[in-house]
C-alpha positions in Angstrom: -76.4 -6.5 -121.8 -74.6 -9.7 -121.1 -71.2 -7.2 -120.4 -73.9 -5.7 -117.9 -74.9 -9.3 -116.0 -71.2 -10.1 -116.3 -70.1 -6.9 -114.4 -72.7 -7.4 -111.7 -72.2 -11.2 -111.2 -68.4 -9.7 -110.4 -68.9 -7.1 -108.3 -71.5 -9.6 -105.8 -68.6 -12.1 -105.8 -66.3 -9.7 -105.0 -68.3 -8.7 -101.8 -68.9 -12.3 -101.0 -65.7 -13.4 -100.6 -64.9 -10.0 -98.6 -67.9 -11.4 -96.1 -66.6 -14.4 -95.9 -63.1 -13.4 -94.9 -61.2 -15.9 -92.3 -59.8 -13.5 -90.9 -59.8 -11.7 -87.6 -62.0 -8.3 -88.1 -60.5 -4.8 -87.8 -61.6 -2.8 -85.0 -63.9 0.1 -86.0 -62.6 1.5 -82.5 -59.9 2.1 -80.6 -60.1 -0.9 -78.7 -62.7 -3.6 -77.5 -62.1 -4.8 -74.3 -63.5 -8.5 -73.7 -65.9 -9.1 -70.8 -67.6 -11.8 -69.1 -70.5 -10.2 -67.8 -73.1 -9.4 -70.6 -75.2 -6.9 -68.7 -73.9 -3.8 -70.7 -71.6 -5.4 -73.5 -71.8 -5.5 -77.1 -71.4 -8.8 -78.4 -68.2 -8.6 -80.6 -66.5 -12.0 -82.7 -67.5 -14.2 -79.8 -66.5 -11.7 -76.8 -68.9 -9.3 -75.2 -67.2 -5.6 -75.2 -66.5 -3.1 -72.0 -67.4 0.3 -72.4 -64.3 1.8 -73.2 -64.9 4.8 -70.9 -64.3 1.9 -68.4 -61.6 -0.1 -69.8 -58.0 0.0 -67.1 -54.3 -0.4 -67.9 -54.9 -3.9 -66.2 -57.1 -4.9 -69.4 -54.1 -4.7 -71.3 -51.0 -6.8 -69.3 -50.4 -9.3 -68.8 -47.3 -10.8 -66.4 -44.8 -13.6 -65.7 -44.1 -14.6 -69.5 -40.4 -14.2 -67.7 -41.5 -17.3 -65.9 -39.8 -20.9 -67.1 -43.2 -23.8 -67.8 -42.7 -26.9 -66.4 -41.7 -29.6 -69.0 -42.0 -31.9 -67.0 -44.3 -34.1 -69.1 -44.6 -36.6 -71.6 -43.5 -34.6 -74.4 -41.2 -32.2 -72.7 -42.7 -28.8 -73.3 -45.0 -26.3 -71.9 -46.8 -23.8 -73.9 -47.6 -20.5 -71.9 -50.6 -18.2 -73.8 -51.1 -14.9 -74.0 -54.3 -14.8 -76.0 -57.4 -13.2 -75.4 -58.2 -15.5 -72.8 -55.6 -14.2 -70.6 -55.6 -10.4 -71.9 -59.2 -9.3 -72.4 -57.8 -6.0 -74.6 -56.6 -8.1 -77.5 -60.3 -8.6 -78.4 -60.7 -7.4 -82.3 -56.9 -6.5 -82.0 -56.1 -9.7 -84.5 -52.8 -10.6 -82.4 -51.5 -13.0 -79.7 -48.1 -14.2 -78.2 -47.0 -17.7 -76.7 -43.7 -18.3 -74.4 -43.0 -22.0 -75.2 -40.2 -24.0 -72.6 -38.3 -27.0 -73.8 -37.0 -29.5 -71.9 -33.2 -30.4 -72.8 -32.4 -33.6 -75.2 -35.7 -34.0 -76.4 -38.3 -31.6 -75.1 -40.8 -31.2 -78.1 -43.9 -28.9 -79.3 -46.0 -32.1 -81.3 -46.9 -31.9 -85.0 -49.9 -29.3 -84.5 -52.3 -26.5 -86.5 -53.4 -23.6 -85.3 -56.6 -23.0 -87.7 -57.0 -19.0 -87.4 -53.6 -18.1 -87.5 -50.0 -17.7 -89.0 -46.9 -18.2 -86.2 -43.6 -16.2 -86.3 -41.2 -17.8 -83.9 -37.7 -16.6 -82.4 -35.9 -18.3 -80.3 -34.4 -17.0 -77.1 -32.3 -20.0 -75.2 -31.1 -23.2 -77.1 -31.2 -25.1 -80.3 -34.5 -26.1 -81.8 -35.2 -28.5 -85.0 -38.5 -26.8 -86.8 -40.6 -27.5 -89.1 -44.1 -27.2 -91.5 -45.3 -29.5 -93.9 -47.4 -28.2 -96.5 -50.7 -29.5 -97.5 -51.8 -32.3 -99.7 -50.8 -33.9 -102.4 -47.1 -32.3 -102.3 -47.0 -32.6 -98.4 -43.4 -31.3 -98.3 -41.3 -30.3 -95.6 -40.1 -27.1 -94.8 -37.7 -27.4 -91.8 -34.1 -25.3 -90.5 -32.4 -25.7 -87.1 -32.8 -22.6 -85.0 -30.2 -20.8 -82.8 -31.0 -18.0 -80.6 -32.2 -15.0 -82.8 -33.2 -16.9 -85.5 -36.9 -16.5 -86.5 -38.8 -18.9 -88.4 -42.4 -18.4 -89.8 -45.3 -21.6 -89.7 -48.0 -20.4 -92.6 -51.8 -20.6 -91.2 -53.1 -23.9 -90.8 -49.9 -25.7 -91.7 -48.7 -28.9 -89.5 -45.6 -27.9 -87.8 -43.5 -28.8 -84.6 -39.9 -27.8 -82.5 -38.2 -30.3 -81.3 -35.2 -29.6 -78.9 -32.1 -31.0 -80.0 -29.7 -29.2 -77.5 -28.1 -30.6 -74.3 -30.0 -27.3 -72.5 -33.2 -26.0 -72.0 -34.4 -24.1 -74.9 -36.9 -21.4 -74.9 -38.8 -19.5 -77.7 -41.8 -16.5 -78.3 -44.2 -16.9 -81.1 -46.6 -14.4 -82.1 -50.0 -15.3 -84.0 -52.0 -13.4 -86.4 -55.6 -13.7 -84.1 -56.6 -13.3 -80.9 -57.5 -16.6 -80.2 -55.6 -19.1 -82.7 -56.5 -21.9 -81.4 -54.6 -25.2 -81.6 -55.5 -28.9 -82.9 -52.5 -31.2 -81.8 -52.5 -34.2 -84.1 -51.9 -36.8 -82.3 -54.2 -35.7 -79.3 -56.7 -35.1 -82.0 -56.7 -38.5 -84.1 -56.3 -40.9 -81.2 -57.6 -38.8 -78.4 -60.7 -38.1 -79.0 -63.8 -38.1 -77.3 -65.7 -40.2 -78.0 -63.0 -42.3 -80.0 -62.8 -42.3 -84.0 -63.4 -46.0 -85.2 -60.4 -48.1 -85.0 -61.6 -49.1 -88.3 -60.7 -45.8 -89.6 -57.6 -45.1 -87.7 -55.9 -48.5 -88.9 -56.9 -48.5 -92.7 -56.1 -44.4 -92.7 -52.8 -44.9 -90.9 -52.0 -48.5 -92.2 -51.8 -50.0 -88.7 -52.6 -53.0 -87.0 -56.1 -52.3 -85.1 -54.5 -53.3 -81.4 -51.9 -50.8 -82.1 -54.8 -48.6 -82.9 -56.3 -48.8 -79.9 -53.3 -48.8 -78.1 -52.9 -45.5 -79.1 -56.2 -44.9 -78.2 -56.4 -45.7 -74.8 -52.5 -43.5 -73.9 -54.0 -40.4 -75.8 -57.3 -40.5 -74.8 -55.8 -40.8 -70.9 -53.5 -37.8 -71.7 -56.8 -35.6 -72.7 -58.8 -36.3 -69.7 
């Protein structure tokens, strides 16, 4: 009997932590084009679907990824997304791709996460310093410079950057494992937010002097608004 209770506590674990699954679903179809208009969609992981019968070519393209970002900012990158956002037929396909541009001597992607999603990156023009530091208590650091055709892999949820340390521009692709990754940049996150963490918090977490805290503060929250 207790072999019985044992077998069946098992099995409704088992199925538990298949419902539970992070992941993004597979597609009982062909293809579930995301739409705005909920008139006639099915409501599908946080996208209403097209009837396929109506679904174009245009649903699935997406162009200028041949297109240099502007890096002209503080950190001297620009990320370009092709998501679900942009291309409405990788709804339920569990894929997306990013062009990222980096400006020469310096141009950096900041220490970020992307929560729902493993990145493979290759890079196409330049020489980047990458990196992933893995989570607590060994927090250690993965990193390898990069040369065009090299590929380097960030696991899910791991903090990790580029950092261009060519005299060029540099430019890499990445491709994530979900259709909408999403991305928490660190920084932005910690001292950027809205409304603003305690600088009580920030300063005994980050061992800092309070006006530095809010120092920090005030230039990230600027940046995010």
């Amino acid at each position: 009997m207790k072999g019985v209770q044992f077998l069946v506590a098992f099995v409704l674990l088992a199925l538990a932590s298949k419902l539970v699954s992070a992941s993004d679903p597979s597609p009982l179809q062909d293809f579930c084009v995301a739409i705005n208009d909920t008139k006639d969609g099915v409501f599908v992981n946080g996208k209403f679907c097209k009837d396929p019968k109506l679904a174009t070519a245009e649903d699935f393209f997406l162009p200028g990824l041949n297109i240099p970002g502007n890096t002209s900012n503080q950190v001297g990158s620009m990320v370009t997304p092709a998501n679900v956002q942009q291309i409405p037929g990788l709804n339920t396909l569990g894929i997306s791709l990013v062009r990222i541009d980096y400006a020469a001597y310096g141009g950096l992607n900041p220490p970020h996460t992307h929560p729902r999603a493993t990145e493979i990156l290759v890079v196409v023009e330049g020489t980047l310093s990458v990196g992933f530091v893995t989570s607590n208590m060994d927090n250690r650091l993965f990193t390898k410079v990069l040369y065009p055709g090299d590929v380097f892999v960030f696991p899910e949820g791991m903090i990790h950057f580029q950092f261009n340390i060519g005299s060029t521009n540099a430019v890499a692709f990445a491709a994530l494992s979900s259709q909408n990754p999403g991305v928490i940049t660190i920084a932005n996150a910690v001292f950027g937010s809205d409304p603003a963490i305690n600088p009580d918090v920030l300063a005994k977490a980050f061992q800092l002097d309070q006006n530095i805290v809010k120092q920090l503060q005030s230039r990230f929250w600027w940046d995010n608004n």
